[in-house]
C-alpha positions as CSV (number, residue, x, y, z in Angstrom):
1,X,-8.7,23.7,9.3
2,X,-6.6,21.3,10.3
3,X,-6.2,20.5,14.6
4,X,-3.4,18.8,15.8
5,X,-3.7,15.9,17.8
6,X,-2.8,16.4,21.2
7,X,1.0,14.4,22.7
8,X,1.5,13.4,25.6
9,X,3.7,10.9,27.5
10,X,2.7,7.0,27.5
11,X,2.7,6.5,31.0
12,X,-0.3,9.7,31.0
13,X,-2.4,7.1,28.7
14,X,-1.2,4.0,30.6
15,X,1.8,3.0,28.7
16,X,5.2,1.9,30.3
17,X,7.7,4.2,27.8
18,X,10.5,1.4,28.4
19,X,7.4,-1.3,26.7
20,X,7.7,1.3,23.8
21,X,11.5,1.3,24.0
22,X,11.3,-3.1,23.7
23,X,8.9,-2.5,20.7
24,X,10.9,-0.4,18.8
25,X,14.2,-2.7,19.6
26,X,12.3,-5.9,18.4
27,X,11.0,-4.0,15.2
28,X,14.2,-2.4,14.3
29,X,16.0,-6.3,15.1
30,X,14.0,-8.0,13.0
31,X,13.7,-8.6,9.3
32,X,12.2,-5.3,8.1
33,X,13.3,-1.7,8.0
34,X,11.1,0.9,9.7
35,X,10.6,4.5,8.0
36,X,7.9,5.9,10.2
37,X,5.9,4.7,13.8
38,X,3.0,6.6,15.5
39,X,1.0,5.5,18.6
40,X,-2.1,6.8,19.4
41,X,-4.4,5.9,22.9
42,X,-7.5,7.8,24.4
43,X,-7.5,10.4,21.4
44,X,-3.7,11.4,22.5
45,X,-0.2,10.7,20.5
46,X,2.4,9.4,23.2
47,X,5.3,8.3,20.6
48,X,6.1,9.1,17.3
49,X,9.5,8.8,15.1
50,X,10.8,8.6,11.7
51,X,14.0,6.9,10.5
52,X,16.4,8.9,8.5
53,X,15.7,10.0,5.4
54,X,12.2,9.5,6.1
55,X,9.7,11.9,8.0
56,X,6.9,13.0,9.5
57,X,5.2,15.0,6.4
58,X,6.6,13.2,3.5
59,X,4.5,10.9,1.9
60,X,4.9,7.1,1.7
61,X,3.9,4.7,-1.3
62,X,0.7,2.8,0.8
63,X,0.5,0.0,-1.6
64,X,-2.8,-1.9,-1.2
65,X,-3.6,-0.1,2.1
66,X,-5.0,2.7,-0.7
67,X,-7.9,0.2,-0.5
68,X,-9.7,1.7,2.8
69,X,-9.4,5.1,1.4
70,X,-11.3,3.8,-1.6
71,X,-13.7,2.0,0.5
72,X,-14.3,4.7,2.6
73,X,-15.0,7.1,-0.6
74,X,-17.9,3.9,-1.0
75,X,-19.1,4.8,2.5
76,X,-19.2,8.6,2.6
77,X,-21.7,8.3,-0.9
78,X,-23.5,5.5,1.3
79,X,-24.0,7.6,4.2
80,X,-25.1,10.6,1.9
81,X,-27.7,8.7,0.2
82,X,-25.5,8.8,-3.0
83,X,-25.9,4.6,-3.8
84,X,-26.8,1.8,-1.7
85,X,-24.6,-1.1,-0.5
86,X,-27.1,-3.7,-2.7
87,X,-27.0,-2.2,-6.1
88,X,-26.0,-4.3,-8.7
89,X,-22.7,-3.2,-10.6
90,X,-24.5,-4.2,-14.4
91,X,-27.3,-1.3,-13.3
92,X,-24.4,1.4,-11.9
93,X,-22.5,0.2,-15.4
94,X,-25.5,-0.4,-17.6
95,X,-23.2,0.7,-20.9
96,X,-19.9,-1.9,-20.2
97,X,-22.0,-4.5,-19.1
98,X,-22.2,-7.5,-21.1
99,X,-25.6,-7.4,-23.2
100,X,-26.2,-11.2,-21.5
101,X,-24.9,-10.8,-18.5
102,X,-24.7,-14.3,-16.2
103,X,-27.1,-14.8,-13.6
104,X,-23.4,-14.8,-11.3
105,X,-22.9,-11.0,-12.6
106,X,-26.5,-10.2,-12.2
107,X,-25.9,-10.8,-8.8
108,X,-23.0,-9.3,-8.0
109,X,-23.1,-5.9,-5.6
110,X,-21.3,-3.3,-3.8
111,X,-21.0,-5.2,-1.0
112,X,-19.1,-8.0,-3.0
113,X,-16.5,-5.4,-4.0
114,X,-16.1,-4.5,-1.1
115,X,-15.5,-7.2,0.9
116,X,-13.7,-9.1,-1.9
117,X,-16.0,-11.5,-3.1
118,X,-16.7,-10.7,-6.7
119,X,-16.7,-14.5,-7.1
120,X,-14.0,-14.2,-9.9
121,X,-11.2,-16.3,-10.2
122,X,-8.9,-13.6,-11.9
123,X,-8.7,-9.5,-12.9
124,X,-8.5,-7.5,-15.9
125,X,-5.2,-6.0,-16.9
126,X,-4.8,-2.2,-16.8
127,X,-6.4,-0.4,-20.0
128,X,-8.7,2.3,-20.6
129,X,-11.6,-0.5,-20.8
130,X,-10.7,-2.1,-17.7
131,X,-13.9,-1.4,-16.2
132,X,-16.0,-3.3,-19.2
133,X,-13.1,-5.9,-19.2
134,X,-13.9,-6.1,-15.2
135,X,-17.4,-6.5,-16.3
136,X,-16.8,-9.1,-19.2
137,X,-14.9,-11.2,-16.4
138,X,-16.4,-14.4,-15.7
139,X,-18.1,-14.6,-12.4
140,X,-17.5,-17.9,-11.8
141,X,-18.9,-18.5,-8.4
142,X,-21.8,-16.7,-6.7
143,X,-20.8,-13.5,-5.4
144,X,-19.9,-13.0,-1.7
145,X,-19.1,-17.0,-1.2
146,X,-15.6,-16.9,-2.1
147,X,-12.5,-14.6,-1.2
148,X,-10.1,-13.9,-4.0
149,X,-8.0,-10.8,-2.9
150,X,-7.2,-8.3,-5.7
151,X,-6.7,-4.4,-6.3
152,X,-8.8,-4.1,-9.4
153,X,-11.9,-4.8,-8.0
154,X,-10.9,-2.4,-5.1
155,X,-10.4,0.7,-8.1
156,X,-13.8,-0.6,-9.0
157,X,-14.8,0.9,-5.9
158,X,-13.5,4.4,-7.1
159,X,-15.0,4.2,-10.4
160,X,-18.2,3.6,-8.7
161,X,-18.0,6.9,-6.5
162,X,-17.2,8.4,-10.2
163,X,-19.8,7.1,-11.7
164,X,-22.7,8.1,-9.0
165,X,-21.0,11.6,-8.0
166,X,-18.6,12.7,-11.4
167,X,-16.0,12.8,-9.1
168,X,-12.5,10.9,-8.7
169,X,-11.4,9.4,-5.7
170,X,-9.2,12.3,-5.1
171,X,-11.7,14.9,-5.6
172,X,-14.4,13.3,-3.9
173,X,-11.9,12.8,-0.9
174,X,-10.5,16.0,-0.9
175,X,-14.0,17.7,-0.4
176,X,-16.1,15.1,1.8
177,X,-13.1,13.6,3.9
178,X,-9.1,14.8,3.8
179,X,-10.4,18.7,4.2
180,X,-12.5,17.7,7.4
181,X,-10.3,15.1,9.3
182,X,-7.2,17.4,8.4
183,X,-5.4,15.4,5.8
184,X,-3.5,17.8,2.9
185,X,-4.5,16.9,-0.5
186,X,-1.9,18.7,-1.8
187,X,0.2,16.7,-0.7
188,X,-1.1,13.2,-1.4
189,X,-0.2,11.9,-4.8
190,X,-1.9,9.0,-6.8
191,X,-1.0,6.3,-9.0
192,X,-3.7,5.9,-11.8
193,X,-5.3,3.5,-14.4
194,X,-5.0,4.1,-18.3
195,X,-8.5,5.8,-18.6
196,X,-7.1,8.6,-15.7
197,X,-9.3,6.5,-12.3
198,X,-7.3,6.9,-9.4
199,X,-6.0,3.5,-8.4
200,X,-7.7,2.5,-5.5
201,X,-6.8,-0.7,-5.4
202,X,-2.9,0.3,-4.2
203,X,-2.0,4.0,-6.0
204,X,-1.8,6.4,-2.9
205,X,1.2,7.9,-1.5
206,X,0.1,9.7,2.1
207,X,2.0,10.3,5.2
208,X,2.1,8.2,8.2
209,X,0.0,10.5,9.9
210,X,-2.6,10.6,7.2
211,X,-3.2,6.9,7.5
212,X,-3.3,7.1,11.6
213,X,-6.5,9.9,11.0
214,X,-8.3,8.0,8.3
215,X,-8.2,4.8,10.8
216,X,-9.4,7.3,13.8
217,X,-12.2,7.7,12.2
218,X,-13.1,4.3,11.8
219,X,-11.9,4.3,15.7
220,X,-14.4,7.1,16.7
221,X,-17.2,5.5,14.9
222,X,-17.5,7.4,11.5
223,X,-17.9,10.7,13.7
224,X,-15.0,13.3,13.5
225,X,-15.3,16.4,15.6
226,X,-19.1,15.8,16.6
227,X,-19.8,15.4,12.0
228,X,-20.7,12.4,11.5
229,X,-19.0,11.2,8.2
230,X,-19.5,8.1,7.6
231,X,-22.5,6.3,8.8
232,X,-22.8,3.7,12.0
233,X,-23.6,1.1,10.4
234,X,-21.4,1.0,7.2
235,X,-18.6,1.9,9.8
236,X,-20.1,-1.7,11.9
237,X,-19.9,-3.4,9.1
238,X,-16.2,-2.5,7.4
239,X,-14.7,-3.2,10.7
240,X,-16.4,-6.8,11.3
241,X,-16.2,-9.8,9.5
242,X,-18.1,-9.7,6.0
243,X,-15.7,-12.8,4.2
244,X,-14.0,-15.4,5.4
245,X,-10.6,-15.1,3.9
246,X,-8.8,-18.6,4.9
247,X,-8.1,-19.2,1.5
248,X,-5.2,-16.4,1.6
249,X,-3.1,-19.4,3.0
250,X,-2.8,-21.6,-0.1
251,X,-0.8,-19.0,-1.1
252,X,0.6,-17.1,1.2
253,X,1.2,-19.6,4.4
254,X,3.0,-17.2,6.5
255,X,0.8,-14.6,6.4
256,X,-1.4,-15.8,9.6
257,X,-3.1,-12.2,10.3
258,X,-4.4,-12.7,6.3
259,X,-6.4,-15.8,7.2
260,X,-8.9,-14.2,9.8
261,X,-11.2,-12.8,7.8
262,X,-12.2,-9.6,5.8
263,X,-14.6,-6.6,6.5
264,X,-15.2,-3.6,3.7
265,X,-11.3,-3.1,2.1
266,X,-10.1,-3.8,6.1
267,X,-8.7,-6.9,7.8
268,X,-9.5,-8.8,10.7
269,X,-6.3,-9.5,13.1
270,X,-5.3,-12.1,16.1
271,X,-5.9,-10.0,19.2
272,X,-9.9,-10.1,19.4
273,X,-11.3,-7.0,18.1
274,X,-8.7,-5.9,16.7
275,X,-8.6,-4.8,12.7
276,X,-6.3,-3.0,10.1
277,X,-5.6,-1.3,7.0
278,X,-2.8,-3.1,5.2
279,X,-0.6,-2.4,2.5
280,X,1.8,-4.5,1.3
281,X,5.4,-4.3,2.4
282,X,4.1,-3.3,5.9
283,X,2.2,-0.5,5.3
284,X,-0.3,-0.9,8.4
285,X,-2.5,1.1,10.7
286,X,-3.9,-0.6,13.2
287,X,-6.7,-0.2,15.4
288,X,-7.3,-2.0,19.0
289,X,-10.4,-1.2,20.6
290,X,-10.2,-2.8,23.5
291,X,-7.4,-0.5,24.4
292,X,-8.3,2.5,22.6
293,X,-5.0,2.0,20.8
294,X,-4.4,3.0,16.8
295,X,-0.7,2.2,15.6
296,X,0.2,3.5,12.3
297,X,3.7,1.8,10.7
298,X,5.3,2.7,7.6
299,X,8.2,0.6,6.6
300,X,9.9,-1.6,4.2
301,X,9.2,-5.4,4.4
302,X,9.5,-8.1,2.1
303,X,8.1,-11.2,1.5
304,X,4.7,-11.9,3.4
305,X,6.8,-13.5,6.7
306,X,8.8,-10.0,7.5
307,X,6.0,-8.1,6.9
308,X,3.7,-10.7,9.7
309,X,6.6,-10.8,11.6
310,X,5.9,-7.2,12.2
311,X,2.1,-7.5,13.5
312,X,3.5,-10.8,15.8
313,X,6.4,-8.0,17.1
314,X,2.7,-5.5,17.7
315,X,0.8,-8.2,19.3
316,X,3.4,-8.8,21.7
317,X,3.6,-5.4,22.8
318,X,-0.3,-5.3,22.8
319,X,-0.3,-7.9,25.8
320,X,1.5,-5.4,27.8
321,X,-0.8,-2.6,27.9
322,X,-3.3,-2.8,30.4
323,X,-6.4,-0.4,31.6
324,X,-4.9,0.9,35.0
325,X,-2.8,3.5,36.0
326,X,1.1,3.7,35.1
327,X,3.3,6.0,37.2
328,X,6.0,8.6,35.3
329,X,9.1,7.0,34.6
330,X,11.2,10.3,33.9
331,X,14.2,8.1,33.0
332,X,12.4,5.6,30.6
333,X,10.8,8.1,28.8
334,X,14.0,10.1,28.8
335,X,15.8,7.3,27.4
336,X,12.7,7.1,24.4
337,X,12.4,11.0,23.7
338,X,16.3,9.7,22.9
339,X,15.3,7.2,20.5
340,X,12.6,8.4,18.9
341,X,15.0,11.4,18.3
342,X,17.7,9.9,16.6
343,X,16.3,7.2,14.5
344,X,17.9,6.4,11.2
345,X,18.3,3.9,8.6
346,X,21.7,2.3,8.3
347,X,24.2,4.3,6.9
348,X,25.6,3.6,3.5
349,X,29.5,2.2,3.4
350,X,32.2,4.4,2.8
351,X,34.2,3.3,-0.3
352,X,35.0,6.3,-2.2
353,X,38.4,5.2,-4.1
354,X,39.1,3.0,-7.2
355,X,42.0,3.3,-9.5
356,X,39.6,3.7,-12.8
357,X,37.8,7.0,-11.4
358,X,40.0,8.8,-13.6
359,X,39.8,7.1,-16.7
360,X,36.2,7.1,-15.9
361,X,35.2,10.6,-14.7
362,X,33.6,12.8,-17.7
363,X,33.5,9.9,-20.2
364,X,29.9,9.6,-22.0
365,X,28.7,6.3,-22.2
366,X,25.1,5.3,-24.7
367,X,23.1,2.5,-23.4
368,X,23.0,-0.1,-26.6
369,X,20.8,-3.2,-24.9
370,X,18.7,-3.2,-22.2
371,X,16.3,-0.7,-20.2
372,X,19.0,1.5,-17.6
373,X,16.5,3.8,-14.9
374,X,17.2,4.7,-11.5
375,X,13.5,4.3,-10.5
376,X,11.5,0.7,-10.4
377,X,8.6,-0.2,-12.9
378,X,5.7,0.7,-11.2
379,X,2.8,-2.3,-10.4
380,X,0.4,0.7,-10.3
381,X,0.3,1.8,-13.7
382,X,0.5,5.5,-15.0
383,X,3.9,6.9,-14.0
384,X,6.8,8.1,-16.3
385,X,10.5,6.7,-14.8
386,X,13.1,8.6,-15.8
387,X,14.7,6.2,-19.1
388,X,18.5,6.8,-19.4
389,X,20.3,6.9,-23.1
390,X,23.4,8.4,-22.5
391,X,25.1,8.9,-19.2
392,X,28.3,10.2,-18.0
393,X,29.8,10.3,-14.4
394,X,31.6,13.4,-13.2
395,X,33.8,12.2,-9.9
396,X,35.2,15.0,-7.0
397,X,35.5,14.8,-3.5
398,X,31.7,14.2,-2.7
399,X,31.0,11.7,-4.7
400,X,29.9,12.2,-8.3
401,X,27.2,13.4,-10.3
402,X,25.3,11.0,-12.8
403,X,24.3,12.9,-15.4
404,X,21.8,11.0,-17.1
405,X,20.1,11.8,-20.9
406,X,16.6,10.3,-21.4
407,X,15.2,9.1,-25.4
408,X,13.6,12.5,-25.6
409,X,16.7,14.8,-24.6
410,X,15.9,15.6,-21.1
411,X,18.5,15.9,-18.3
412,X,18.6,15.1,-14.8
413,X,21.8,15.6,-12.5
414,X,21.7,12.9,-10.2
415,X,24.4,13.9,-6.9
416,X,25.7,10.9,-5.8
417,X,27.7,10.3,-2.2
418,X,30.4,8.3,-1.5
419,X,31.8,9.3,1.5
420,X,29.6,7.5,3.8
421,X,26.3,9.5,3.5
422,X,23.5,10.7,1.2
423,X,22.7,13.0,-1.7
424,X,18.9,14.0,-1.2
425,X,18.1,15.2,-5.2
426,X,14.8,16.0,-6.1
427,X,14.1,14.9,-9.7
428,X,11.4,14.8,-12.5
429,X,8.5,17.6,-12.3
430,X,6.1,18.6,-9.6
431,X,3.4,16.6,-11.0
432,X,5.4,13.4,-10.6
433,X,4.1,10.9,-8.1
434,X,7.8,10.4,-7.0
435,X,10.7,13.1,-6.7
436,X,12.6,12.7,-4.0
437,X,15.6,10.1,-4.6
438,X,18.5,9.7,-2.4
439,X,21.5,8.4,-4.0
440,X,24.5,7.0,-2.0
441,X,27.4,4.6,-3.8
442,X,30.8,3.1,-3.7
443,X,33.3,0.8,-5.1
444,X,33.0,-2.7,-4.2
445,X,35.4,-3.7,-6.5
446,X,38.2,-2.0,-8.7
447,X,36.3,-1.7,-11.5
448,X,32.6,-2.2,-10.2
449,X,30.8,1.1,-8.7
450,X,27.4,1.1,-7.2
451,X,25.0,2.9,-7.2
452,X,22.0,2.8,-4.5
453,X,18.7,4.8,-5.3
454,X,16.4,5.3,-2.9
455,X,13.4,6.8,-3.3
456,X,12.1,7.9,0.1
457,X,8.3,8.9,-0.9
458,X,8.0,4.8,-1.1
459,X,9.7,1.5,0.4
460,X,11.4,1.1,-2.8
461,X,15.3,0.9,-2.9
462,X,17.1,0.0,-6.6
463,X,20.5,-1.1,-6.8
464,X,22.6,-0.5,-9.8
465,X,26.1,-2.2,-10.6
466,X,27.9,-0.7,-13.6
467,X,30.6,-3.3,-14.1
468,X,33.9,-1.2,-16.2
469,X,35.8,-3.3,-18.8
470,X,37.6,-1.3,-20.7
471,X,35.2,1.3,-23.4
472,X,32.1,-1.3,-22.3
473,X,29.6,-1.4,-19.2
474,X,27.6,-4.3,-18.0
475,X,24.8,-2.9,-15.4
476,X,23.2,-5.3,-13.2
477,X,20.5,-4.4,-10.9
478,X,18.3,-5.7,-8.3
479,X,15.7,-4.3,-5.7
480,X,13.7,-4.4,-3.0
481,X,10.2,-4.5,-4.0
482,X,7.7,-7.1,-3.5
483,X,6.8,-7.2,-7.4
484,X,9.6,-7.5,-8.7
485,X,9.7,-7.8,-12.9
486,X,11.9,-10.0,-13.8
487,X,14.4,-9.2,-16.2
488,X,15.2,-11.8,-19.6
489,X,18.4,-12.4,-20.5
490,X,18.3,-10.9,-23.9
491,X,17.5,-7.7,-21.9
492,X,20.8,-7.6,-20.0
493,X,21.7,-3.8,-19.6
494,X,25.4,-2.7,-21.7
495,X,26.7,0.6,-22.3
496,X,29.7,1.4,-24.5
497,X,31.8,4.8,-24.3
498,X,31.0,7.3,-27.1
């Protein structure tokens, strides 16, 4: 049974609502866009908002913040007596193992894995041997001396709570944690490996809220309702220090909060005390002891420097909360019931009109180079984007529909706005770990329309230019994400009319 948290105002928990107000403002002013904010002190939510067309109970794409679910899968067998933080991964994988294994990957533990220091110097791709490929890396340094981030040794994780239980991450989860700290597994969805794992290294999609509980019960030491569900001590040590992680900065020099250090699948941040679960693009949940704070952020940011500028924006606003007593401001926090009411990502342009709509509307146009989709290729593995063959656009007063053909003779409608909003269509089949996409578009020139997917259960925005010269089409597109493939020039996207 799921409880709902209690709300309450900031100024009841000791927080100016016009500090809240300058937070938002700086987040929303700066290089990033927010879908979802929730802050938590003393047990109590005193502000919470989505930005249009996200929301409160629609999932999010968490990226490599998936990593402290999986680790916390690791702890719950741990705390049940189901494997031990010092067994050796060749004895938990005795049949992928190499038959002479090095003395490097005779060493190599749980705790390694978990705190990133498999002491290799790169990972497997995605296969359905990735696990003996894992194990047939070399170990090149002794394990727990060196950092070398990575999401397939976090999955690693999950294949080990499979191994020792039979169970998947999700299954495993569902029954020993989301049922009792009142997360919905019906409504998570997961990315997965070739051989059907979970990935744990970056695969979930779970709402802001879902990520603010997990982190409470870090918060509340492992206990959740008086059950204690992961143990003290494993909860001690995810939370603290277990690898030095300065290394992150030869590649990644803007990143400052990725240089401090590295507990189980968690990371150490500036303000003393204080740690996170981080995913990339700014998927964070952060937790501040000393002020009995948790602040869970969803949001779209790009690049490693947006996404710190974020926690430099939280550490600012940190400094201002203090441990005594703040009186009711009725008009500040007025003014931010206001806010937090009314947030919404910028709204698309409003170019509806180009001379060619009618030469246009109806025609059917094949795809003859090039790989056309609405959605992005996925870094996760294990999800089917809808491929287009043949497409036609179908132009009124609204907007148009895309009616798109895939290789194997499926359909999908695809509503399209133009006059200054959104179509909200929901696409593919229920299984699907996306279906929500909103679509917006316009003209930005005569002959060149636009068309902007975004699909709101993850950061991801695609853009899509369909260039018209006369029977032809060039498409260019570009997007948002932070792994971007790039796309070779042979593989330019054309269409011709049919």
């Amino acid at each position: 049974m799921r409880k709902e948290f209690e709300r309450t105002t900031p100024e009841a928990v000791g927080i100016k609502s016009e500090d809240i107000l300058h937070y938002i403002d700086t987040l929303e002013h700066s290089n990033t866009e927010m879908h979802g904010l929730m802050i938590m002190r003393h047990g109590k939510v005193c502000a919470e908002g989505w930005w249009a067309p996200y929301a409160p109970n629609l999932r999010h794409g968490l990226q490599s913040h998936t990593k402290t679910y999986a680790a916390t899968a690791v702890g719950i067998a741990y705390t049940q007596g189901l494997l031990k933080l010092d067994e050796r991964l060749i004895d938990i994988f005795p049949e992928e193992a190499p038959q002479d294994p090095s003395e490097n990957l005779k060493a190599l533990k749980v705790r390694d894995v978990l705190c990133m220091g498999n002491g290799m110097d790169e990972m497997p791709r995605n296969s359905e041997n990735w696990i003996r490929d894992f194990l047939h890396t070399p170990v090149n340094h002794e394990p727990g001396t060196t950092f070398m981030y990575n999401s397939v040794g976090s999955t690693m994780l999950g294949a080990i709570v499979r191994k020792k239980t039979g169970l998947g991450l999700h299954a495993f989860l569902s029954q020993h944690l989301f049922h009792k700290i009142g997360i919905d597994p019906e409504n998570l969805r997961w990315y997965c490996m070739a051989d059907g794992m979970e990935t744990g290294g970056g695969g979930l999609l779970a709402t802001t809220e879902d990520n603010l509980r997990l982190m409470k019960l870090y918060a509340d030491g492992g206990v959740w309702e008086g059950e204690r569900i992961l143990a003290e001590d494993y909860v001690k040590l995810a939370t603290t220090l277990q690898n030095e992680s300065a290394t992150e900065s030869i590649n990644n020099p803007q990143a400052f909060d990725n240089f401090l250090g590295y507990g189980f699948q968690i990371w150490m941040c500036k303000p003393k005390g204080v740690y996170r679960a981080d995913g990339a693009m700014g998927q964070f949940t952060i937790v501040c002891p000393e002020q009995d704070m948790i602040i869970a952020i969803t949001e779209t940011a790009v690049g490693a420097h947006w996404a710190q500028t974020t926690l430099d924006l939280t550490w600012d606003f940190l400094e201002k909360i203090g441990s005594g007593d703040v009186p009711e401001n009725e008009e500040a926090r007025d003014r931010l019931v206001r806010k937090l009411a009314s947030l919404n990502t910028p709204n698309p342009v409003c170019r509806p009109f180009s001379p060619r709509i009618e030469s246009i509307s109806g025609k059917k146009y094949k795809v003859t180079n090039g790989e056309l989709s609405p959605e992005m290729r996925s870094f996760m593995g294990g999800s089917k984007s809808i491929q287009v063959s043949e497409f036609s656009f179908d132009f009124d007063c609204y907007g148009c529909v895309w009616n798109v053909t895939q290789p194997d003779g499926s359909k999908e409608a695809i509503r399209v706005a133009t006059y200054g909003g959104r179509f909200t269509n929901l696409v593919k089949t229920p299984d699907a770990q996306t279906q929500l996409l909103v679509a917006s578009g316009g003209w930005l020139e005569e002959n060149v329309f636009q068309v902007v997917c975004r699909w709101t259960e993850t950061c991801l925005t695609k853009k899509l230019l369909f260039k018209f010269d006369g029977t032809k089409i060039d498409v260019e597109e570009s997007t948002n994400s932070a792994f971007p493939f790039p796309r070779k020039e042979e593989d330019a996207i054309r269409a011709e009319q049919v």
